[in-house]
NUBA-324973 format. One line per 4 residues: number of its first residue (from 0); for each residue x, y, z of N, C-alpha, C. Coordinates in nm, 2 decimals. Example, Ala and Ser with C-alpha at 12.3 -4.5 7.8 and 13.67 -1.06 7.14 Angstrom:
BEGIN
0	1.32:-0.57:0.78:1.23:-0.45:0.78:1.32:-0.33:0.78; 1.28:-0.22:0.71:1.37:-0.11:0.71:1.29:0.00:0.79
//
This chain:
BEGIN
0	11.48:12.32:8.97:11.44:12.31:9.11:11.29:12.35:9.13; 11.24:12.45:9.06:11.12:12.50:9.11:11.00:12.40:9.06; 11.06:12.34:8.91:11.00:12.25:8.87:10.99:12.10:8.98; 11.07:12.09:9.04:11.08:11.95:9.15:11.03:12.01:9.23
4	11.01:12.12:9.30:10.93:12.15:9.40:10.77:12.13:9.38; 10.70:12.18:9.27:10.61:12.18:9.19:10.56:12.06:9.21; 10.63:11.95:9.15:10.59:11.79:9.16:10.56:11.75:9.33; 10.65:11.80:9.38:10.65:11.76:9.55:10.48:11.80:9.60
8	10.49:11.94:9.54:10.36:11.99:9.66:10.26:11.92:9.58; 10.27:11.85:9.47:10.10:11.79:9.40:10.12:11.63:9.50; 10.26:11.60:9.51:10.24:11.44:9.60:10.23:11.48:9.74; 10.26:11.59:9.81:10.27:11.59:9.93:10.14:11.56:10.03
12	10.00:11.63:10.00:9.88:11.54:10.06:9.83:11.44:10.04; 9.85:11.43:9.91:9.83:11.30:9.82:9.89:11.19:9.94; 10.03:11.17:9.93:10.10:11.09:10.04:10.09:11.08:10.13; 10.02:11.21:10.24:9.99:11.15:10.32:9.88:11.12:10.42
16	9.75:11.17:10.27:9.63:11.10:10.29:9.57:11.00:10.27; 9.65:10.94:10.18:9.63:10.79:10.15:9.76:10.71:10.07; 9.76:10.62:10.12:9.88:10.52:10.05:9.80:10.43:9.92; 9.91:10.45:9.86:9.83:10.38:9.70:9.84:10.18:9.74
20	9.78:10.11:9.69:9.75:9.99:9.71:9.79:9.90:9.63; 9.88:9.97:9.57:9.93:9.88:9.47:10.09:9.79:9.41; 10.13:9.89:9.58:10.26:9.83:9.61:10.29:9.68:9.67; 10.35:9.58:9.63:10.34:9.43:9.73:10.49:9.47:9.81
24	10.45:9.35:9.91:10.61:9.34:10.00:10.74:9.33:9.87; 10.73:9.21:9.81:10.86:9.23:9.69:10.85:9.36:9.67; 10.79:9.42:9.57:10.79:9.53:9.60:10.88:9.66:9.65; 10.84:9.67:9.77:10.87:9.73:9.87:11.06:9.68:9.90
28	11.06:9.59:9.89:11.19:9.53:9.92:11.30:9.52:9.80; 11.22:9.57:9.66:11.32:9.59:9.59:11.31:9.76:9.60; 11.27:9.83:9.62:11.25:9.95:9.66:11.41:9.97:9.72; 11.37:9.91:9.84:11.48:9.98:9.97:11.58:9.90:9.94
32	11.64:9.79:9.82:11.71:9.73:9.75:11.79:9.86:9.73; 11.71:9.94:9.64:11.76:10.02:9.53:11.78:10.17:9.58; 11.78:10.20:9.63:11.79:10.27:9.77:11.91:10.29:9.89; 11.95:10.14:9.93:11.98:10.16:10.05:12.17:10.23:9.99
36	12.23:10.19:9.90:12.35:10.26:9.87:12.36:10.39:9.89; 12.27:10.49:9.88:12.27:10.61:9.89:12.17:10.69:9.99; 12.14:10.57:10.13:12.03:10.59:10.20:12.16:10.70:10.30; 12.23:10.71:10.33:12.37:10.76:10.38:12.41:10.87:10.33
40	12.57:10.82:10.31:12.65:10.92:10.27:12.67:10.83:10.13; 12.68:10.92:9.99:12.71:10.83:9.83:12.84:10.77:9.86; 12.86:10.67:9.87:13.04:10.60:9.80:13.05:10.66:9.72; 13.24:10.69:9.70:13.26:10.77:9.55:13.30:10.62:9.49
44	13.30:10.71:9.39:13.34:10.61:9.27:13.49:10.51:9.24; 13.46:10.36:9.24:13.57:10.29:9.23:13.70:10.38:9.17; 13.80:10.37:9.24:13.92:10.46:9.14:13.95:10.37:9.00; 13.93:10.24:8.97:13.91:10.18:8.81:13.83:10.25:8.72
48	13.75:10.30:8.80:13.64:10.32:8.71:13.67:10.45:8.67; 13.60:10.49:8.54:13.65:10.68:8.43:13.53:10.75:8.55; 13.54:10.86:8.58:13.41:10.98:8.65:13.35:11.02:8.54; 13.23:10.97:8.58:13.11:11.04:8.47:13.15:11.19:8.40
52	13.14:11.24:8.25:13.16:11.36:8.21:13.02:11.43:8.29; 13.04:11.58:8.25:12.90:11.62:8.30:12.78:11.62:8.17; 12.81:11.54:8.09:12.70:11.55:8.00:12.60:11.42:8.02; 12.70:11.31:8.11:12.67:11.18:8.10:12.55:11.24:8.22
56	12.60:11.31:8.38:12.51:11.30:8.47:12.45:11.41:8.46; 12.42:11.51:8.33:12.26:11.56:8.32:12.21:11.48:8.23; 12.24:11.38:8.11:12.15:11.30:8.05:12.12:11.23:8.20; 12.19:11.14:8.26:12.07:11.07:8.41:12.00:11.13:8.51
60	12.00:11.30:8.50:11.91:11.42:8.54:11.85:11.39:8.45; 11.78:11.37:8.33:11.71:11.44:8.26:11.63:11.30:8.24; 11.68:11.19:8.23:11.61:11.07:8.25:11.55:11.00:8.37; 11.61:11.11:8.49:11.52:11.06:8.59:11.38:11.19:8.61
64	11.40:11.29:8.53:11.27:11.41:8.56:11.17:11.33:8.45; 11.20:11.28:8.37:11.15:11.17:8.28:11.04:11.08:8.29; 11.09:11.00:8.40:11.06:10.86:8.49:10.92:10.95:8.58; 10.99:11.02:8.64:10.89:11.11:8.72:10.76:11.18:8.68
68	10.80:11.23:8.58:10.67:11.27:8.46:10.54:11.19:8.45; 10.64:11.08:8.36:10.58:10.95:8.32:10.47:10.92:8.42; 10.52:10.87:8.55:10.50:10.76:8.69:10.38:10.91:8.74; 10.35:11.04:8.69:10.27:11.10:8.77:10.12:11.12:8.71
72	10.19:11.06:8.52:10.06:11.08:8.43:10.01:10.91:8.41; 10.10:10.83:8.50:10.03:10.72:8.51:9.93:10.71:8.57; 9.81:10.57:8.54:9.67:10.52:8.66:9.74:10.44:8.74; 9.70:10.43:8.87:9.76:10.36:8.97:9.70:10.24:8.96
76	9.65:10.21:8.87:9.59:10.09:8.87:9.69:10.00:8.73; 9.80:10.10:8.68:9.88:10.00:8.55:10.00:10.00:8.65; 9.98:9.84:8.81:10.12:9.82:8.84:10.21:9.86:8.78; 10.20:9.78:8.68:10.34:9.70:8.63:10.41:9.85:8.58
80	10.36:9.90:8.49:10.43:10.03:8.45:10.48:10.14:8.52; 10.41:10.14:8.66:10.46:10.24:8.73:10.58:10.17:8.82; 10.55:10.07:8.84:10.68:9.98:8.93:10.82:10.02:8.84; 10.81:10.00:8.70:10.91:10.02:8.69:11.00:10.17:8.65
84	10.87:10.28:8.61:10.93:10.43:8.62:10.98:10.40:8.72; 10.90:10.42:8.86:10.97:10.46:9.00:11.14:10.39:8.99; 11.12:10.28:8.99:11.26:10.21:8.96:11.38:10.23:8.90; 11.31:10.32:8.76:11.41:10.37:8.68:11.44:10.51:8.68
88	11.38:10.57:8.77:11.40:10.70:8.83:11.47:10.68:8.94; 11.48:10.59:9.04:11.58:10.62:9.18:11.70:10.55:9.08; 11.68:10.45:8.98:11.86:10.42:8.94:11.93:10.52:8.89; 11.83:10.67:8.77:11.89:10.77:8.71:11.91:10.85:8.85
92	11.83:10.91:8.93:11.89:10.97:9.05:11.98:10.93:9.11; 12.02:10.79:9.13:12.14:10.75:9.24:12.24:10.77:9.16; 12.25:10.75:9.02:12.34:10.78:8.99:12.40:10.90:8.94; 12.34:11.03:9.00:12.34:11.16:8.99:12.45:11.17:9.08
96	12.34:11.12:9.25:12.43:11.15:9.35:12.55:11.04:9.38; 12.53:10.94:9.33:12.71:10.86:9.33:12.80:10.96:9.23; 12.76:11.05:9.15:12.91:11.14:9.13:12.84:11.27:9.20; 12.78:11.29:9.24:12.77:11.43:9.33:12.70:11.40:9.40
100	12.73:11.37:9.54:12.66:11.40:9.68:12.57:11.48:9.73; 12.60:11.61:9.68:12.55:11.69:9.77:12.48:11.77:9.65; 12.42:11.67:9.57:12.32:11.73:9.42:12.15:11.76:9.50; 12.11:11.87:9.51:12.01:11.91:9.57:11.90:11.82:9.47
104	11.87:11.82:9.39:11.77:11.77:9.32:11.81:11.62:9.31; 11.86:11.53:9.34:11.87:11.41:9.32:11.85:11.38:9.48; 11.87:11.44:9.59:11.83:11.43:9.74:11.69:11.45:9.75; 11.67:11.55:9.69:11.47:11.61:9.68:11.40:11.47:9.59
108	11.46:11.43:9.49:11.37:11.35:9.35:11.37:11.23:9.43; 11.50:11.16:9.51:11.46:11.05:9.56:11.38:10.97:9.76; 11.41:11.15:9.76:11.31:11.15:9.89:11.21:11.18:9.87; 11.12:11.24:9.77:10.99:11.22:9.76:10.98:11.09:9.66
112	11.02:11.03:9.60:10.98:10.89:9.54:10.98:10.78:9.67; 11.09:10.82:9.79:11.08:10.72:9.89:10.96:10.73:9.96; 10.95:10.90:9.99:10.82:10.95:10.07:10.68:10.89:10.02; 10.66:10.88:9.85:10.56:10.84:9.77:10.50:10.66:9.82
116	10.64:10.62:9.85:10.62:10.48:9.81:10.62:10.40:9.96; 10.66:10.52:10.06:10.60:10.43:10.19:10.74:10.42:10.24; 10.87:10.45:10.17:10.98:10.43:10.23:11.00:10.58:10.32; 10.98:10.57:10.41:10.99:10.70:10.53:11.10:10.70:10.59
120	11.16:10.59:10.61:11.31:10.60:10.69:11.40:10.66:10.57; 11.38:10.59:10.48:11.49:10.63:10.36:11.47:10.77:10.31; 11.35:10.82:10.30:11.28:10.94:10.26:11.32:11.04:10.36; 11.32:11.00:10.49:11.37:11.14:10.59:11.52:11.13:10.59
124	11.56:11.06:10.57:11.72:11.05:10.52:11.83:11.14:10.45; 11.72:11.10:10.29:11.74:11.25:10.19:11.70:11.39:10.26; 11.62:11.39:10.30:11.53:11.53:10.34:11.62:11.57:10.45; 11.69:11.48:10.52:11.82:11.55:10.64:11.93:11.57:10.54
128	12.00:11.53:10.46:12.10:11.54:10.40:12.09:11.67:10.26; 11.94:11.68:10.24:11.93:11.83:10.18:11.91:11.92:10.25; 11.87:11.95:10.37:11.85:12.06:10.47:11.99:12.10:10.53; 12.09:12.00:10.54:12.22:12.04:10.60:12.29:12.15:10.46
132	12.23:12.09:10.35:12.27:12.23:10.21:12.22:12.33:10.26; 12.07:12.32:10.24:11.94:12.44:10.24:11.88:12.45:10.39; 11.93:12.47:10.50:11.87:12.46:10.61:11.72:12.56:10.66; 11.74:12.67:10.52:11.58:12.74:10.53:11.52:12.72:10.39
136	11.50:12.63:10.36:11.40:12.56:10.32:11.27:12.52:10.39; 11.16:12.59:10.45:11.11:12.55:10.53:10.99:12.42:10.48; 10.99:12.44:10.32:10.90:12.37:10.26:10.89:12.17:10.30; 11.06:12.15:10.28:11.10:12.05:10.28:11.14:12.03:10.42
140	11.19:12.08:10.51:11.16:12.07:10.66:11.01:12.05:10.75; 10.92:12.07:10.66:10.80:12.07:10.70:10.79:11.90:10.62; 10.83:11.87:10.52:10.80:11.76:10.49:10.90:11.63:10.55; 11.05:11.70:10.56:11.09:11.60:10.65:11.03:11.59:10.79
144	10.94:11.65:10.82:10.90:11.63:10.95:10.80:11.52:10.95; 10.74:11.53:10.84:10.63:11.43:10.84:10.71:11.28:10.78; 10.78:11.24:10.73:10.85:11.15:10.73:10.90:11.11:10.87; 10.91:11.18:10.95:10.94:11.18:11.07:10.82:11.07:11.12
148	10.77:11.17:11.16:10.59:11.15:11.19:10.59:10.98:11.14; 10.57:10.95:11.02:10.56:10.82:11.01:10.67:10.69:11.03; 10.76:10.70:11.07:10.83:10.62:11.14:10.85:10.64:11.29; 10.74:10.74:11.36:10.76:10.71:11.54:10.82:10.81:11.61
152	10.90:10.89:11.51:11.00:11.01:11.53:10.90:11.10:11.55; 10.80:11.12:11.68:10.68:11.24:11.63:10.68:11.30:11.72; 10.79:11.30:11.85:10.82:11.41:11.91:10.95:11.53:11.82; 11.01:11.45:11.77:11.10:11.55:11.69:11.06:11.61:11.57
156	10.96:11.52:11.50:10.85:11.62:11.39:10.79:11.70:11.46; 10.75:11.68:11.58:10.65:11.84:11.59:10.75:11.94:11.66; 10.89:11.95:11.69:10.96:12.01:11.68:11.04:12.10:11.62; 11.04:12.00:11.47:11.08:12.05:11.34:10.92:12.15:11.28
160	10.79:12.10:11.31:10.73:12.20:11.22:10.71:12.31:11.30; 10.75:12.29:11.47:10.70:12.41:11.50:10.83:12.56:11.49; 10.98:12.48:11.45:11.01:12.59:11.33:10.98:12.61:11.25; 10.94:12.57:11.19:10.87:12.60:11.07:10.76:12.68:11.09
164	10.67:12.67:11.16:10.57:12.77:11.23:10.59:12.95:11.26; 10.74:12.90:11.31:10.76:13.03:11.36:10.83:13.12:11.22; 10.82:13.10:11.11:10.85:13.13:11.02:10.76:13.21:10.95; 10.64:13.07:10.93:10.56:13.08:10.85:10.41:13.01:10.93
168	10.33:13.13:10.96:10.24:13.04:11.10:10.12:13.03:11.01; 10.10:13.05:10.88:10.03:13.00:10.81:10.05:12.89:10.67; 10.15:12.83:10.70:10.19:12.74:10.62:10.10:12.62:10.63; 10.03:12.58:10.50:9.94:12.46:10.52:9.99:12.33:10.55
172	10.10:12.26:10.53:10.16:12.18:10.48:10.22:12.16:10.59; 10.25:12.20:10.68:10.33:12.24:10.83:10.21:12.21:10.91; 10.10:12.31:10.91:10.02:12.30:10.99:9.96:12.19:10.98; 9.92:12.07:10.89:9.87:11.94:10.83:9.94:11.85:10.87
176	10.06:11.86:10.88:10.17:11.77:10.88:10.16:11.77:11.06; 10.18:11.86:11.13:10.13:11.88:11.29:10.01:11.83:11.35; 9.89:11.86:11.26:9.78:11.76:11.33:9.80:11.61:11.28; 9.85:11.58:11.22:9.87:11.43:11.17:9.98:11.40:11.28
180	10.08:11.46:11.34:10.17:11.43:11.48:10.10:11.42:11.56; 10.04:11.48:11.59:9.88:11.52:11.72:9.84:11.38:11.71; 9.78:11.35:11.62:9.71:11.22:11.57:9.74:11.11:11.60; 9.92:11.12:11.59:9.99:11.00:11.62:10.01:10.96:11.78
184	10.05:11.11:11.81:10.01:11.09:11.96:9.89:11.02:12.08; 9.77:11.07:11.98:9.67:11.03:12.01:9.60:11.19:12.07; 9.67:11.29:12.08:9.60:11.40:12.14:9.50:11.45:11.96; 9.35:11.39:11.98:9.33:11.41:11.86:9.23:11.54:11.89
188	9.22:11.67:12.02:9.14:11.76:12.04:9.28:11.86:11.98; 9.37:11.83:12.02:9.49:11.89:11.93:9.52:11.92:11.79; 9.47:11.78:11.74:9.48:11.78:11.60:9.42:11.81:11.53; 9.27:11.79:11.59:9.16:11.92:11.53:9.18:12.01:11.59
192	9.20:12.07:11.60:9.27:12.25:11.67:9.34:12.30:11.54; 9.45:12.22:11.55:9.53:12.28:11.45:9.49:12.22:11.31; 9.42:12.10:11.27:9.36:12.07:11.16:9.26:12.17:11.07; 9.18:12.26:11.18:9.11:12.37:11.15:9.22:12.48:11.09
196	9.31:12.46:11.16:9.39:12.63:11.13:9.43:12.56:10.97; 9.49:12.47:10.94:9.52:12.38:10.82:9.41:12.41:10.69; 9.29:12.39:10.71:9.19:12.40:10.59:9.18:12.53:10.61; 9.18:12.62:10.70:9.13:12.76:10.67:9.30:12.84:10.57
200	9.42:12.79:10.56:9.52:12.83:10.41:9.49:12.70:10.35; 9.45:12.65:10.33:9.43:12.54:10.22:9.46:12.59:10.11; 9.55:12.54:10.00:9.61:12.62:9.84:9.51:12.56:9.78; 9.39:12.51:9.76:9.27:12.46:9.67:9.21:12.40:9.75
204	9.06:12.40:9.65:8.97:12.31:9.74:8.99:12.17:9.73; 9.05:12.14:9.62:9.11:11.98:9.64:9.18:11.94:9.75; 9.26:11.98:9.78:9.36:12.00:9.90:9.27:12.03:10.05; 9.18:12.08:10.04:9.08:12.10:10.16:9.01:12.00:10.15
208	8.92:11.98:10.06:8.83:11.81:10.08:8.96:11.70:10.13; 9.05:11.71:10.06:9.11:11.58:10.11:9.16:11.60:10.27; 9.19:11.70:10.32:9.27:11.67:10.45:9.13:11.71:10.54; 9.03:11.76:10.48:8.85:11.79:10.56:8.86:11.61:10.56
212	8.88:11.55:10.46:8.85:11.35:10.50:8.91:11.33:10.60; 9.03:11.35:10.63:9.14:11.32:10.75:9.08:11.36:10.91; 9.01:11.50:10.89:8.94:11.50:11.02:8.84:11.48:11.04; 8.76:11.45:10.96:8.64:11.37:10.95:8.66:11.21:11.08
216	8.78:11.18:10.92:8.82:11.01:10.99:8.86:11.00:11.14; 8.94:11.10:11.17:8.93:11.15:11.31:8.83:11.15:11.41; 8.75:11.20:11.36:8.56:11.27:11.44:8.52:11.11:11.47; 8.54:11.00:11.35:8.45:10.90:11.36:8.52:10.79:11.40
220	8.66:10.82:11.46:8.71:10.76:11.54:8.69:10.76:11.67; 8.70:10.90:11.69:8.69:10.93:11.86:8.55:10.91:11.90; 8.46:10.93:11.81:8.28:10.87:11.83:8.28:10.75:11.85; 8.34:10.67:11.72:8.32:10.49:11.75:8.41:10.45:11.93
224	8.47:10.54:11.99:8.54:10.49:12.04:8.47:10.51:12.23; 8.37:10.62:12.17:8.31:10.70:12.31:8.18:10.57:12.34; 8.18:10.56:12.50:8.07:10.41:12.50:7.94:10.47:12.46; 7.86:10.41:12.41:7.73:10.47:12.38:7.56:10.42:12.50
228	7.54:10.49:12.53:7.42:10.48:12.64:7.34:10.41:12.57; 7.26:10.34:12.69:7.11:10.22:12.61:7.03:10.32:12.58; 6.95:10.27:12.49:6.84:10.39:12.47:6.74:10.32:12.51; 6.71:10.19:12.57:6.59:10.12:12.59:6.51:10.01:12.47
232	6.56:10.04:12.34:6.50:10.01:12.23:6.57:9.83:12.22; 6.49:9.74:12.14:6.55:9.64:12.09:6.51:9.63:11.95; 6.61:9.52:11.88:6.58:9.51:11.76:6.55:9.38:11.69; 6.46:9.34:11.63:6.40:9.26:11.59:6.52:9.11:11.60
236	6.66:9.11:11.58:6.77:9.03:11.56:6.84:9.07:11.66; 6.85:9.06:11.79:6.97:9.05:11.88:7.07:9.12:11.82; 7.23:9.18:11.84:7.33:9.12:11.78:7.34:8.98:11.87; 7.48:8.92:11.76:7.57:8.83:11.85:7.67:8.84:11.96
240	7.61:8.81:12.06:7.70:8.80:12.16:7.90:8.83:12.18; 7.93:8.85:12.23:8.12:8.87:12.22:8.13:8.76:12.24; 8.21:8.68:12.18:8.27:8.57:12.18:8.38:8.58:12.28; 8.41:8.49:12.41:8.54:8.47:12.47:8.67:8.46:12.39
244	8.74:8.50:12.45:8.90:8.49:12.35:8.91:8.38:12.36; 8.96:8.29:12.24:8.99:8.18:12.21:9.14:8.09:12.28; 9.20:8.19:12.33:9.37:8.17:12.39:9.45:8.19:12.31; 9.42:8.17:12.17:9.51:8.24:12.11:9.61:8.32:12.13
248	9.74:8.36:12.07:9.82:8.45:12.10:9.80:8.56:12.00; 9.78:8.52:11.83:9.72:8.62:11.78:9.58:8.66:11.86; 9.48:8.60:11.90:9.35:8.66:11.96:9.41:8.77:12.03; 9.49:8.71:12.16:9.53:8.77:12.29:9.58:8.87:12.26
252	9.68:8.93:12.13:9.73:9.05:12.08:9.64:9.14:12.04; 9.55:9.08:11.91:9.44:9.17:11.89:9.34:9.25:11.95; 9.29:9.18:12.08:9.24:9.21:12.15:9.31:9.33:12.25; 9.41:9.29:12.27:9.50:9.39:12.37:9.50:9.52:12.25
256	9.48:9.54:12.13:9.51:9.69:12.07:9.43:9.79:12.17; 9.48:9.93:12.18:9.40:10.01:12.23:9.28:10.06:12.15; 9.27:10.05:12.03:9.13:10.12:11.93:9.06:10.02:11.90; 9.12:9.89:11.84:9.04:9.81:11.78:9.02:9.67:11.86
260	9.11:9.67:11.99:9.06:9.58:12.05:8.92:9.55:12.13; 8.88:9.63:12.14:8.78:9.57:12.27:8.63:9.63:12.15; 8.65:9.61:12.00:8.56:9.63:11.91:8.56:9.46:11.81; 8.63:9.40:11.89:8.61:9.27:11.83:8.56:9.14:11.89
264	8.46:9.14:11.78:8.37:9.03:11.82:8.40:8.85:11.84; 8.46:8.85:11.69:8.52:8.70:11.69:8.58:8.69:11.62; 8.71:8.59:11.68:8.85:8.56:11.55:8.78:8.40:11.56; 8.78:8.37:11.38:8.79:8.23:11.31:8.90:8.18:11.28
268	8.94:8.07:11.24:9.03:8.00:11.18:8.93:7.96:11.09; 8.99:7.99:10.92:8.93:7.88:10.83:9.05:7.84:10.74; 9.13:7.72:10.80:9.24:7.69:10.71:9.34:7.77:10.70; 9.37:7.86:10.58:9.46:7.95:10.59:9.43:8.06:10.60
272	9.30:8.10:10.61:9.29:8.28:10.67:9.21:8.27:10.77; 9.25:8.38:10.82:9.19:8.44:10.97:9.09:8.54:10.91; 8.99:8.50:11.02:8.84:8.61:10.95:8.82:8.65:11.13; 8.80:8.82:11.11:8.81:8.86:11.22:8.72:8.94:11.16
276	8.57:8.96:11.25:8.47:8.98:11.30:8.49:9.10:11.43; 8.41:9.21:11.41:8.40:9.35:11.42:8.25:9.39:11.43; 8.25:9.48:11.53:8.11:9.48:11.58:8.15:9.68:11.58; 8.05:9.75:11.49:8.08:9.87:11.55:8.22:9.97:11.48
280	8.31:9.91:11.41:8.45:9.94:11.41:8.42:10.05:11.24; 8.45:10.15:11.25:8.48:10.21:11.14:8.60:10.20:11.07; 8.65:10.09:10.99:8.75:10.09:10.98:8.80:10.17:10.80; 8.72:10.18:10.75:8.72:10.26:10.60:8.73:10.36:10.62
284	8.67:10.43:10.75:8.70:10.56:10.81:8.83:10.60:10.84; 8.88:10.54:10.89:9.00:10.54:10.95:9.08:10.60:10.86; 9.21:10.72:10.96:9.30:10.82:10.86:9.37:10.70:10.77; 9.43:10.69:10.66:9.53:10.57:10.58:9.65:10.56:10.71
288	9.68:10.67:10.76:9.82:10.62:10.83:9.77:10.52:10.97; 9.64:10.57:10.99:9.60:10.49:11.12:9.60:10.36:11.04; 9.50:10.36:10.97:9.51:10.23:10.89:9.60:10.13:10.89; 9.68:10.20:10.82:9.82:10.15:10.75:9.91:10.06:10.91
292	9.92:10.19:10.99:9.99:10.17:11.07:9.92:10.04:11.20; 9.77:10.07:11.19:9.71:9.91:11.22:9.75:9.76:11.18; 9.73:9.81:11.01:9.75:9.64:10.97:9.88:9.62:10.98; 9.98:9.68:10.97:10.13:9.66:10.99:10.17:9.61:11.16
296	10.05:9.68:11.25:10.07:9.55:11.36:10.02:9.44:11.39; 9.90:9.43:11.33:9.84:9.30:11.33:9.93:9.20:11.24; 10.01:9.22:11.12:10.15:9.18:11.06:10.22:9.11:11.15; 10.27:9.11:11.21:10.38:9.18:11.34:10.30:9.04:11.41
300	10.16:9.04:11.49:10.15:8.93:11.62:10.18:8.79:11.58; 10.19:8.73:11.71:10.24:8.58:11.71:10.12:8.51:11.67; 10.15:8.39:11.65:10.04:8.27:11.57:9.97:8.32:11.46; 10.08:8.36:11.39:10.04:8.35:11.19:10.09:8.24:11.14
304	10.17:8.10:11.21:10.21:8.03:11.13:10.10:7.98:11.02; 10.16:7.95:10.94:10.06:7.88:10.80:9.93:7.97:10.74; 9.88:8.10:10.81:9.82:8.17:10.78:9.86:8.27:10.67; 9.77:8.29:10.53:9.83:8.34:10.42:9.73:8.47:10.39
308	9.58:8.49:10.49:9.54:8.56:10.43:9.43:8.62:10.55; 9.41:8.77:10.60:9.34:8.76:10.70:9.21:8.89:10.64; 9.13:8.83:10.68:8.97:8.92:10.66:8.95:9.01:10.77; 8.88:9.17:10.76:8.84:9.21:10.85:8.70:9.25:10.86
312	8.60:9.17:10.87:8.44:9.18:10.85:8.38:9.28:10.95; 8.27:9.31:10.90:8.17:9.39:10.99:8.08:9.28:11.02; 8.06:9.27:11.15:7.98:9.13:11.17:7.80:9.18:11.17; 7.78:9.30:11.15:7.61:9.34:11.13:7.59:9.31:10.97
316	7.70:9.35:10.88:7.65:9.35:10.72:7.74:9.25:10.67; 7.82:9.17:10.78:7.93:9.09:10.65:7.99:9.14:10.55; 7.97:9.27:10.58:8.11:9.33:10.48:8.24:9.31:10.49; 8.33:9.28:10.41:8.48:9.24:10.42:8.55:9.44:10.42
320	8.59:9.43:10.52:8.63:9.60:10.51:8.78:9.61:10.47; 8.82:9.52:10.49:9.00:9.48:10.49:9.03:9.33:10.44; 9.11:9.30:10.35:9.19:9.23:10.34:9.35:9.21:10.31; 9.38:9.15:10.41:9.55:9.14:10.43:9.61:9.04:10.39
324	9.68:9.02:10.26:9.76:8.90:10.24:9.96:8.89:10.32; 9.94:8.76:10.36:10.06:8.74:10.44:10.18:8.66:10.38
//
């Protein structure tokens, strides 16, 4: 156990300072494939079938701490190899918990593999179904909260960490996991509030630079977002003018976002991608969950038919800051 907790706290900022980029929708979809049997309560075992000895379900313990190892001393840049640890780690864990339910380490191994990989519904799932074991656990209640947090659930995560608080009022992971709720809310004078109290127990300075990025990304959101006064000056090149919305219904969406709408200059059609032009927009800045949780609505608007691939440019340097394939 102490060893799976160990693994947890090295993915736990890691996950949810940035999402790795190397996951595709298939992907994703054989993920929560492999998953959703024991996203619940386990089915027991067909009565045809023999019950695993206990030698059989610690060799599939010991083959899934294995998988895990492997998938942590991987580069995130060898897909193919880590696609299939992860894969072969939630089949040795499921089938932990298809003969034992209520196996604390097979609830923990495959809620942080879900947590890892973006699956947050299925990941707070586990994380409820081990707390009803361990209910002072405050480590993993601080983390199912943040699974919370990224599926919408972010009035009941900041609920959950603020037990946790009252426990432990200097817990970093708690306190990180709260300004990232703050965040979601949008109260982001909050979230630096308590983002501060966060880096001052920081467990290393790795752990500090990274979640110091997160309020950063913060700072230069709420700046790009404050109007900025003339100063009188001009520059040798105009910018270009704001383009009228085109009628569009993707336009008419994009435009309606509250951060990044009213920072867009012009949507193109070129055949099958959409090039969307940005005046001003820090979008590299941006926390990953803002991010993330951006292009998964721009996903989402109407008139993508036949569209396979959407750009998101800086229209001062034509830099490509984003690309989304559909």
């Amino acid at each position: 156990m102490n060893s799976l907790k160990a693994t947890a706290s090295v993915l736990a900022l890691a996950s949810v300072l940035w999402i790795l980029s190397w996951k595709t929708t298939e992907y994703l979809q054989t993920m929560e494939g492999r998953l959703k049997p024991t996203a619940s309560t386990a089915s027991p075992l067909p009565s045809s079938e023999t019950p695993p000895t206990p030698d059989e379900i610690e060799s599939w313990r010991a083959l899934g701490r294995t998988m895990i190892q492997r998938m942590q001393s991987t580069s995130p840049s060898n897909e193919e190899e880590r696609r299939e640890l992860v894969l072969d780690g939630i089949d040795s864990f499921r089938r932990v918990l298809s003969a034992q339910p209520e196996d604390k380490e097979a609830l923990l191994a495959l809620g942080d593999l879900s947590f890892d990989q973006r699956l947050f519904k299925e990941a707070a799932g586990f994380y409820q179904r081990y707390l009803v074991l361990d209910p002072n656990d405050i480590h993993y209640r601080a983390r199912y909260a943040s699974a919370l947090t990224f599926i919408g659930q972010v009035g009941t995560a900041v609920q959950e960490l603020e037990t946790v608080l009252k426990s432990n009022p200097n817990d970093f992971h708690a306190l990180a996991y709260l300004a990232i709720a703050y965040a979601q809310q949008g109260q982001q004078v909050a979230a630096r509030t308590v983002g501060e109290r966060a880096l001052s127990h920081a467990p290393s300075k790795e752990a500090r630079a990274r979640f110091n990025s997160f309020l950063e990304g913060l700072d230069q959101i709420r700046t790009s977002n404050e109007p900025v006064a003339p100063t009188g000056k001009t520059t040798e090149t105009p910018p270009t003018p704001n383009v009228a919305p085109a009628g569009t219904s993707f336009e008419q969406a994009l435009r309606a976002h509250p951060i990044a709408g009213n920072r867009v200059d012009e949507v193109q059609r070129k055949d099958t991608t959409i090039v969307i032009l940005f005046q001003n927009f820090p979008m590299k800045q941006m926390p990953p969950f803002a991010r993330d949780k951006f292009l998964q609505s721009v996903r989402s608007y109407p008139g993508l038919e036949g569209v396979q691939k959407i750009q998101f440019v800086d229209r001062a340097t034509g830099e490509v800051m984003e690309e989304l394939a559909l």
